[in-house]
N, C-alpha and C positions, 0 to 999 in steps of 0.2 A: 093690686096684688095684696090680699090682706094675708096670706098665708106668708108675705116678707116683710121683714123691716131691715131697714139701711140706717144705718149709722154714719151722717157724712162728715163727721168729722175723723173717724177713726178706718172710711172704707169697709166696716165690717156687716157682712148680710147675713142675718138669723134666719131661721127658719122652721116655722111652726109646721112640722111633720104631720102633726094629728089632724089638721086640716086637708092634708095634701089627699086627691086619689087613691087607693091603692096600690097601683103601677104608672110611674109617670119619670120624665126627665126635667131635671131642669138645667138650661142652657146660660152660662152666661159669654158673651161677646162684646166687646166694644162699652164696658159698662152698663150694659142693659142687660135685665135675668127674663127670662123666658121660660112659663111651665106647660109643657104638655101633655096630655095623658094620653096614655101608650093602649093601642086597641088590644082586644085581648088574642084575636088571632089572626093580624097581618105584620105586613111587614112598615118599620118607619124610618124616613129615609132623612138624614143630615147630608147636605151636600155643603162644605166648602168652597172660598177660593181665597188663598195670600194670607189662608194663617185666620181667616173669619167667616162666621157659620150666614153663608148667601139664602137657602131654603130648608124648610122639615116640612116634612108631610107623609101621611100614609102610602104607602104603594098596594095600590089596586092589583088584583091578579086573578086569574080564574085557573081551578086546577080542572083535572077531567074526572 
């Protein structure tokens, strides 16, 4: 992840923006960051469980 750098003595995560996607999330859980870029027209789905992020991913759909 070159768009982070961690700082492990002081816990602190930077974050070079001008690298990042346009539209995107970034996740962190359990001390690990996770970035994703966000489609530009669906839907994207964090599921939970006990307080920690279990799955992301896009949700497929077809309209009529």
């Amino acid at each position: 992840m070159e768009n982070f750098k961690l700082d492990s003595s002081t816990m602190i995560l930077t974050v070079d923006i001008m690298g990042l996607p346009p539209s995107c999330v970034i996740v962190i859980c359990d001390r690990k960051v996770k970035l994703r870029e966000l489609p530009p027209h669906r839907e994207y789905k964090m599921v939970t469980h006990q307080g920690k992020v279990k799955r992301m991913g896009r949700e497929e759909g077809e309209e009529f």
